[in-house]
Backbone as ProteinMPNN parsed JSONL, in Angstrom:
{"seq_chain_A": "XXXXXXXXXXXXXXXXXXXXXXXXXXXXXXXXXXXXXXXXXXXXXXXXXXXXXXXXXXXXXXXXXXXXXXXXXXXXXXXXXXXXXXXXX", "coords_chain_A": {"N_chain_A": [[-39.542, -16.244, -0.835], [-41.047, -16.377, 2.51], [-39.435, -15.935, 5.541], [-38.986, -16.282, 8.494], [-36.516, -15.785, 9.542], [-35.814, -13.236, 8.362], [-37.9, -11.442, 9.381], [-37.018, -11.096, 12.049], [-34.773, -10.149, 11.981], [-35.384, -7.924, 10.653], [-36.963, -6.942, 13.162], [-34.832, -6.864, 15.335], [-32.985, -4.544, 13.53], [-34.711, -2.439, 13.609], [-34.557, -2.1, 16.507], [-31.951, -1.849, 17.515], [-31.949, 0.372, 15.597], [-33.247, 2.574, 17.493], [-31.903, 2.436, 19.86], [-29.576, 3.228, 18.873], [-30.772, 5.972, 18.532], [-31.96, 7.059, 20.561], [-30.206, 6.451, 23.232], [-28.082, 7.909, 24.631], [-25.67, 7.365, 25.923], [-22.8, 5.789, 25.661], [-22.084, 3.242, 27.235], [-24.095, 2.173, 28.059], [-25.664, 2.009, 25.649], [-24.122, -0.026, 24.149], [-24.522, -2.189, 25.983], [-27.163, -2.585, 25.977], [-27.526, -3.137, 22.764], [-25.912, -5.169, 22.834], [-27.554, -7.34, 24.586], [-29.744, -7.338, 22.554], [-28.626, -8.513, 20.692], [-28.0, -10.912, 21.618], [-30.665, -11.815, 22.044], [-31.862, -11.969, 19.933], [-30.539, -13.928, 18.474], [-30.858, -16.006, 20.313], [-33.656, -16.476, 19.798], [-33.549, -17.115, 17.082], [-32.635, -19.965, 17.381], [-34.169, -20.965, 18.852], [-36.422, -20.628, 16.752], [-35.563, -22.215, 14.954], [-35.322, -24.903, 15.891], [-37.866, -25.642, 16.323], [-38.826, -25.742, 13.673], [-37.587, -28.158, 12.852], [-38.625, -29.449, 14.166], [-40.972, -29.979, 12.999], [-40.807, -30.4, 10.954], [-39.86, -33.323, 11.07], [-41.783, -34.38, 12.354], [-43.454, -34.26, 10.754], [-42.378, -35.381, 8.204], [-42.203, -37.853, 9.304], [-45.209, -39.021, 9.874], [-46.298, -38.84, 7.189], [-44.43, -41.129, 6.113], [-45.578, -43.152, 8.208], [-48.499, -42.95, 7.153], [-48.369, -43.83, 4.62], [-47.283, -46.608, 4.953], [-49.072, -47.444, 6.178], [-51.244, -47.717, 4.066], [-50.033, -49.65, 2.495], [-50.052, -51.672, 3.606], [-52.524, -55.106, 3.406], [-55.818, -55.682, 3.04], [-57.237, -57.48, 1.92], [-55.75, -59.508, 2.58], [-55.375, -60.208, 4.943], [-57.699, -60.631, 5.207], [-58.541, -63.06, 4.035], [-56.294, -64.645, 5.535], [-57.901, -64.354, 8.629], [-60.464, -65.736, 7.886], [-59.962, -67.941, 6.965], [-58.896, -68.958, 9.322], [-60.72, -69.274, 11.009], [-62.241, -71.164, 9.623], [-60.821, -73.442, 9.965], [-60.722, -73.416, 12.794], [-63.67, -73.764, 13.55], [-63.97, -77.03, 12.031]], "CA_chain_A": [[-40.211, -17.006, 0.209], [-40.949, -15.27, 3.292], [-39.007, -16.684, 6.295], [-38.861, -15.633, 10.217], [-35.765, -14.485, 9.918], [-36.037, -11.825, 8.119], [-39.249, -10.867, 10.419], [-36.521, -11.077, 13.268], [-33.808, -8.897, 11.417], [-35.926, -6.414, 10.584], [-37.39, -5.783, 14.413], [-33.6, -6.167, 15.713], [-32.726, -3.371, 13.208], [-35.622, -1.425, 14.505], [-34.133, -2.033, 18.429], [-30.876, -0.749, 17.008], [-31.905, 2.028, 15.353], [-34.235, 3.039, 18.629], [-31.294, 2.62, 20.761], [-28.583, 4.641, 18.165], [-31.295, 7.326, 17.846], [-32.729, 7.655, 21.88], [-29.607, 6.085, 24.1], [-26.519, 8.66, 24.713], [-24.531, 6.724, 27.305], [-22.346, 4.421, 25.287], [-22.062, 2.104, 27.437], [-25.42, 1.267, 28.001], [-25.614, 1.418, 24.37], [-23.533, -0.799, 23.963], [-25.219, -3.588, 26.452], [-28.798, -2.637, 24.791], [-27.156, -3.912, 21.958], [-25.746, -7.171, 23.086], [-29.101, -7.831, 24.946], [-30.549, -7.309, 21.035], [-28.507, -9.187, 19.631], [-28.253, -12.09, 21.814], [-31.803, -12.108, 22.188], [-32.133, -12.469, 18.015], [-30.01, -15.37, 18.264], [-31.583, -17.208, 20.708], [-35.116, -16.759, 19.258], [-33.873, -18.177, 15.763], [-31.886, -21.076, 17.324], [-35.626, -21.553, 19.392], [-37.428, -20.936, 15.972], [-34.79, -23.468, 14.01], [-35.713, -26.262, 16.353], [-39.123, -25.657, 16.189], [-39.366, -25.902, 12.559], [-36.929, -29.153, 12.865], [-39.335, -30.816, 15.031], [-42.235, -30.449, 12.792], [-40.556, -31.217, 9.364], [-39.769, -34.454, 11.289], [-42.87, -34.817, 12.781], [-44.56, -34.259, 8.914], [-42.197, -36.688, 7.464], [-42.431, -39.587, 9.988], [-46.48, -39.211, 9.827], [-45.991, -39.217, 5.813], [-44.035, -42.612, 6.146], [-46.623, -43.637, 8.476], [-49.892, -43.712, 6.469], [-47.503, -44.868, 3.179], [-47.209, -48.042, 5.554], [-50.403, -48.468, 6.48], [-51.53, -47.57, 2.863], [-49.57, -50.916, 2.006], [-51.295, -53.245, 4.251], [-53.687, -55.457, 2.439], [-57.075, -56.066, 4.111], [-57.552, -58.804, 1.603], [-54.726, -60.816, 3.007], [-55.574, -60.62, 6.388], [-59.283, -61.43, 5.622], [-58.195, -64.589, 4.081], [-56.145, -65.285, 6.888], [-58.796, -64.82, 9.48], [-61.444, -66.916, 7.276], [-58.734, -69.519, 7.138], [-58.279, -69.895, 10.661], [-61.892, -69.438, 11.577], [-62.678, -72.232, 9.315], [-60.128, -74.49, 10.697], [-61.487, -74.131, 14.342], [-64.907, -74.704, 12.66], [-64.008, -77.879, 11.627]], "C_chain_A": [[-40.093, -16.251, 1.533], [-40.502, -16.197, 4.525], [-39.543, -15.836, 7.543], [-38.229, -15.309, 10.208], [-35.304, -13.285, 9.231], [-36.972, -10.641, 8.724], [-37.643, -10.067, 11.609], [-35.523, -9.84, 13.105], [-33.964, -7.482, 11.535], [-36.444, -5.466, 12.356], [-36.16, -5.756, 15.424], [-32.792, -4.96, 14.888], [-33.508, -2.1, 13.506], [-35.258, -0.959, 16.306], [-33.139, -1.46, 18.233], [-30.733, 0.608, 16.681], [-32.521, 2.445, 16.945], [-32.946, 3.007, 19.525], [-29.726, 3.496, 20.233], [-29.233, 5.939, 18.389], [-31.661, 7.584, 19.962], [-31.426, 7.214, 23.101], [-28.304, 6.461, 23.989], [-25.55, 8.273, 25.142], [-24.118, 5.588, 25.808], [-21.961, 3.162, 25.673], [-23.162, 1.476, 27.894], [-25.68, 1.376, 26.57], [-25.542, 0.185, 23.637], [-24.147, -2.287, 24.606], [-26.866, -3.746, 26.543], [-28.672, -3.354, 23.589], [-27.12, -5.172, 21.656], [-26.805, -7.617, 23.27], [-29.615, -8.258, 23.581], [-29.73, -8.396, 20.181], [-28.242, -10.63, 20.031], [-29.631, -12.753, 22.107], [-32.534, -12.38, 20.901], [-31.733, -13.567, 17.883], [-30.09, -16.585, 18.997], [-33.129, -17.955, 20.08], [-34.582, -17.287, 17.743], [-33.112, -19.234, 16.009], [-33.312, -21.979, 17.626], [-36.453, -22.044, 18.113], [-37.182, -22.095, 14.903], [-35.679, -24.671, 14.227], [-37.127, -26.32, 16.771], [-39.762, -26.366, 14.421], [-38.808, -27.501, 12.36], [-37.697, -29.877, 13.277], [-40.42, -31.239, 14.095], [-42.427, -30.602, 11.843], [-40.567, -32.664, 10.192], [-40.916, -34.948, 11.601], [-43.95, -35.013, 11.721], [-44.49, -35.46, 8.999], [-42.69, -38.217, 8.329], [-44.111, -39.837, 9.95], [-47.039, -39.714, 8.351], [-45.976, -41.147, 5.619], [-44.965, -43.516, 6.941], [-47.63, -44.212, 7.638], [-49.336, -44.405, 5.409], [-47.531, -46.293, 3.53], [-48.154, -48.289, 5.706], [-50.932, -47.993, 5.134], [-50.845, -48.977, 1.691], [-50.304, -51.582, 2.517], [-52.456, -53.52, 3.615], [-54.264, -56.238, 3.239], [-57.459, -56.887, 3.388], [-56.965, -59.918, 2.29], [-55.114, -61.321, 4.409], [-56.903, -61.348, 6.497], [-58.835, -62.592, 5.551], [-57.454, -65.511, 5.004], [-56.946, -65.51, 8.199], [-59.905, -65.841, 9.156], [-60.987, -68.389, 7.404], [-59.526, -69.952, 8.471], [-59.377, -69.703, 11.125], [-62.097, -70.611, 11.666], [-62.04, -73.308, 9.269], [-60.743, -74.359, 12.126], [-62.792, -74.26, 14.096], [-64.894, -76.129, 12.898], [-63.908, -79.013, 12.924]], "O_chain_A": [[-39.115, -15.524, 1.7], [-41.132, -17.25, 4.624], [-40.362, -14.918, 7.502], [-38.284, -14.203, 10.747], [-34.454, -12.499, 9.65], [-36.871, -9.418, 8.62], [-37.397, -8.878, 11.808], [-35.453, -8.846, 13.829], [-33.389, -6.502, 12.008], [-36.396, -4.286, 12.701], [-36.178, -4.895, 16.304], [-31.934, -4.374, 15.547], [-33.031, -0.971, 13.619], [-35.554, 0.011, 17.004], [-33.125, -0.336, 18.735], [-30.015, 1.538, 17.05], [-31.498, 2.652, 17.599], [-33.049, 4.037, 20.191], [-28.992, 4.167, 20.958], [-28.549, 6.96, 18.456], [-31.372, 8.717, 20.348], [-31.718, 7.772, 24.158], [-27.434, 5.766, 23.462], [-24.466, 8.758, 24.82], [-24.884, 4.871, 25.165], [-21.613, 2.223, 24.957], [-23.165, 0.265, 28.115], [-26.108, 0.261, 26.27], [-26.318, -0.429, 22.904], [-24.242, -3.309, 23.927], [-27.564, -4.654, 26.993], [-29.553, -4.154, 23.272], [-27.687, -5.954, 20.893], [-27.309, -8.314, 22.388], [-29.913, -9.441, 23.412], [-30.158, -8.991, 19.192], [-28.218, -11.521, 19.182], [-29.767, -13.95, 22.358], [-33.634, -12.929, 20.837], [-32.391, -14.368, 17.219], [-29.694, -17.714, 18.709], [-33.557, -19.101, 19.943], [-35.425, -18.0, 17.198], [-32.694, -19.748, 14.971], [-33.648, -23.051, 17.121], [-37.01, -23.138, 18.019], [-38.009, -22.714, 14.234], [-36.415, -25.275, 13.447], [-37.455, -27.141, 17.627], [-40.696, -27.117, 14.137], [-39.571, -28.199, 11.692], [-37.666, -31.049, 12.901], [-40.874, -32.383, 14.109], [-43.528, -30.871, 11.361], [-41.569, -33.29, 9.847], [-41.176, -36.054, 11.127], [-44.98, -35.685, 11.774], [-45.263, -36.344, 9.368], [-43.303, -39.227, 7.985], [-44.376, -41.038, 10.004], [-47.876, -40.601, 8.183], [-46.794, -41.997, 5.27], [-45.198, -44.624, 6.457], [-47.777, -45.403, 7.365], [-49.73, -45.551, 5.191], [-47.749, -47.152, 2.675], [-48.476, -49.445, 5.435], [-51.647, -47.318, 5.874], [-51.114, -49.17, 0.506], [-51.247, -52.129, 1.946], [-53.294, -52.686, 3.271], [-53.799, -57.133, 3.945], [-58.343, -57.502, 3.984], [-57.496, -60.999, 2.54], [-55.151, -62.468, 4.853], [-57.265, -62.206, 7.302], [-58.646, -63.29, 6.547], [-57.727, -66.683, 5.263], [-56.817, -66.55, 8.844], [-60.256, -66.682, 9.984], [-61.456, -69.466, 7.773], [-60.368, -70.826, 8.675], [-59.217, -70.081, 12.285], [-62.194, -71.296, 12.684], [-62.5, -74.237, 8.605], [-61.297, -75.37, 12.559], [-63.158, -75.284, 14.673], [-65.612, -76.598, 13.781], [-63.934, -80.221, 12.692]]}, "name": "protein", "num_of_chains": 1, "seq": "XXXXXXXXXXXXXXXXXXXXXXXXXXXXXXXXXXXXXXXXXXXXXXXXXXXXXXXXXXXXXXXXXXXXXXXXXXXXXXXXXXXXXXXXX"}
């Protein structure tokens, strides 16, 4: 199954390599790095609660029509006919 974070992995191992292979100074190395790697772990905490919102937002739409897929438009007719044909009378 193909996720995001493996998308994400792969282009922070690409920023890694690019900054092993082109950045001599180790200590900017080193805080190219961090940058990379706290910037991976914000974008899949972002992309978590993205996907969180909109399983919930499925299911509760799911449970929705299921409910209104119960309601019976016979029952109610007969209740409005009813009570028509009592103030009728």
């Amino acid at each position: 199954m193909f996720t995001l974070d493996s998308t994400l992995d792969a282009v922070q191992t690409g920023q890694k390599t690019f900054v092993k292979t082109f950045v001599q100074n180790d200590r900017i190395a080193q805080a190219m790095n961090e940058y990379v790697d706290t910037q991976t772990e914000y974008t899949k905490k972002a992309l978590k609660a993205t996907s969180d919102m909109f399983s919930n937002i499925t299911s509760e739409s799911v449970k929705a029509m299921q409910e209104a897929s119960k309601f019976d438009l016979t029952k109610i007719n007969e209740t409005f006919t009813s009570a028509f044909a009592k103030k009728a009378k």
